[in-house]
C-alpha positions, 0 to 999 in steps of 0.5 A: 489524483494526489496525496492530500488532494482532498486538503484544500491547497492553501492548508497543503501549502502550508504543511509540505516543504515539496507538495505530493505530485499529480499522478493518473493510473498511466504514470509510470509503473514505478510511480504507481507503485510507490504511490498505492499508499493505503490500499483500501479493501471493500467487498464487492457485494455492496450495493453503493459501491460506485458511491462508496467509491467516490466518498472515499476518494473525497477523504483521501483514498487513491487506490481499493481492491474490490473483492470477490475473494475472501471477504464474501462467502462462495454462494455470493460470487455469481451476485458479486460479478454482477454488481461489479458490473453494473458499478463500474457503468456507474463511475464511467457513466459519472466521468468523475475521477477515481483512486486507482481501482483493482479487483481481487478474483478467485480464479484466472478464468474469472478475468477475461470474462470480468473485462468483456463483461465490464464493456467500456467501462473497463477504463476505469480498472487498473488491474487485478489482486491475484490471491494464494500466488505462487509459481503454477497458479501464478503463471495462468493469472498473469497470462490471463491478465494479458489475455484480457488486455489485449481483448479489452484494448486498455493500454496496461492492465496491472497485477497485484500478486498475493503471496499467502500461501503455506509452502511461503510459511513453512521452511522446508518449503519457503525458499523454493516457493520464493524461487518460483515467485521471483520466477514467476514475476520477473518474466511479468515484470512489466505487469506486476505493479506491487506484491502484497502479504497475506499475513492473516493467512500466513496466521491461520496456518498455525491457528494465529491472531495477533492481538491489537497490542502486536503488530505482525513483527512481534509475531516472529513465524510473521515477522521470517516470512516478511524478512525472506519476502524482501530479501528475495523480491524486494532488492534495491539493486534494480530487480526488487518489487514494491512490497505492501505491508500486511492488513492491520485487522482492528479499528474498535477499542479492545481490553489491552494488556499494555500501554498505549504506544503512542507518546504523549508530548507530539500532541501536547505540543500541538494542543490535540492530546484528544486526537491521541486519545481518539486514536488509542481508543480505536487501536490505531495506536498498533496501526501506527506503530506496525506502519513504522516497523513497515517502512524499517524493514523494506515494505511501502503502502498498506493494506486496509479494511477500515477507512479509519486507516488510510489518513495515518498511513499516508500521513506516516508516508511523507517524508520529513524535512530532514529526510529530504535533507539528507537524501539530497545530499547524498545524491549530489552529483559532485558526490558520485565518488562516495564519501562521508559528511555531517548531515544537515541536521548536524546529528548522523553520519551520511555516507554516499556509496551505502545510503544511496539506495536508501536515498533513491527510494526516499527521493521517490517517495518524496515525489508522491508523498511529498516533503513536509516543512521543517517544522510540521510532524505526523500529527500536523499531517494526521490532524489536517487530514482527518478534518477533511 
């Protein structure tokens, strides 16, 4: 699979300066992580779920989380399970390729009993959610995860953590809460593929919704546990975890209070002013902006409820020509040494030894999200994937 895969090659030719990569759910975890992109949630309780599974990998979707946690009530779990079941014997039976899927338990008992009920069809997991994550409960899934692997014989089942739970929101709790996760995930490390927030819980603790003209950082209790989540876990001295950026939880018009948020003259440019007004109709325009904010303050991918979502967070994920530039530049070897230079694009400063690890990550993502031409923007990339 590969970003944009669903856009014909001829219309990805002529968008990406480097093309998104090929990737398969036994890439490299490092690849893997960078690559989940917008994590698409469905319920495990739908009827269709292997088609729905592979209609949404034709728009463009490499990775969902089925869940048989929050998104379905407590009397349907036992019915979950068995849907899950058959599925899955449905896409092994189809032999078609599939976004990287994972499913989202309650308990860690549930896991092994998921994997020996799945038989062979469990080649087509690739691991696991783990809700309300933290030090003690953590320990029992990851070692359950394990337990299933080795039962099932696949390769490499992942983990998913989801850090959600109040001892992570509250401060006088926060920083020993943070203390037993990154203990917790470092002793898995080769298990844990990406760690996820659960920011409609971190609200609830205190009676929260943001609206959809806030994105989570306006929410500033949000917005702490974010920047303490990726001061701790997501370092980029070589001991960091991806980190996926929060639900955005709108996808219909809502009466706002203030402006859109999403400028006018990229689309006249383009002649698809209605594809902005399509946008703001259906609150993306928040979506779009919190998916910027995300990548500003450390976190890669998304997680989302609506299909609506992945195109926009994908098309926000390649990474510019500029970007490129001035990336490659900086990791010239002949610059080992440090040093200052103008950037390529004649408007920034480079300075090797401090933007060298902002040149990594963006080198890694340029690999699977690809580097678009010089002149193609967001909404070049928006619009081809939307017409798919």
């Amino acid at each position: 699979m590969r970003h944009f895969g669903h856009v014909s090659p001829t219309v990805r030719k002529d968008l990406f300066h480097q093309e998104p990569a090929e990737f398969t759910g036994a890439s490299p975890a490092r690849i893997l992580a960078a690559a989940l992109g917008a994590t698409l949630y469905s319920p495990a309780t739908r009827p269709t779920l292997a088609r729905d599974i592979r209609k949404q990998a034709g728009r463009g979707v490499v990775s969902m989380v089925l869940c048989l946690e929050d998104s379905i009530s407590d009397a349907d779990v036992a019915g979950a399970e068995e849907n899950l079941v058959r599925q899955f014997a449905e896409l092994e039976a189809d032999g078609a390729e599939h976004p990287l899927l994972f499913i989202r338990v309650r308990t860690p008992e549930q896991i092994p009993d998921l994997v020996r009920r799945l038989g062979r069809s469990v080649s087509r997991l690739a691991g696991f959610v783990l809700p309300k994550f933290d030090e003690r409960r953590g320990i029992a899934f990851l070692d359950a995860v394990a337990e299933a692997e080795a039962a099932s014989g696949q390769p490499r089942l992942y983990a998913m953590p989801v850090l959600e739970t109040p001892e992570l929101l509250h401060l006088e709790t926060r920083v020993e809460a943070l203390a037993g996760i990154s203990r917790t995930v470092n002793q898995y490390r080769d298990r844990v593929l990406a760690l996820r927030l659960g920011v409609t819980d971190f609200c609830s603790a205190y009676g929260l919704r943001r609206t959809p003209d806030m994105t989570a950082y306006d929410v500033q209790i949000v917005a702490g546990v974010i920047a303490d989540v990726v001061n701790v876990l997501s370092r980029a001295d070589g001991t960091g975890f991806t980190v996926t950026g929060p639900v955005w939880e709108y996808f219909r018009s809502q009466q706002r209070l203030f402006k859109p948020q999403l400028r006018r003259s990229p689309f006249l440019e383009e002649g698809v002013e209605e594809l902005r007004t399509a946008l703001i109709e259906h609150d993306l325009d928040g979506l779009l902006r919190e998916i910027e904010l995300d990548r500003a303050n450390g976190l890669l991918g998304k997680t989302c409820i609506h299909p609506a979502h992945v195109t926009p967070v994908h098309a926000l994920s390649v990474v510019s020509h500029e970007e490129f530039c001035d990336a490659q530049d900086i990791l010239r070897p002949e610059r080992d040494g440090g040093g200052v230079m103008r950037s390529a694009y004649t408007n920034k400063m480079n300075e090797v030894k401090p933007h060298r690890a902002w040149a990594e990550r963006t080198m890694l993502r340029a690999e699977v999200f690809g580097v678009a031409k010089e002149e193609v923007g967001f909404v070049d990339l928006l619009t081809a994937g939307l017409q798919v």
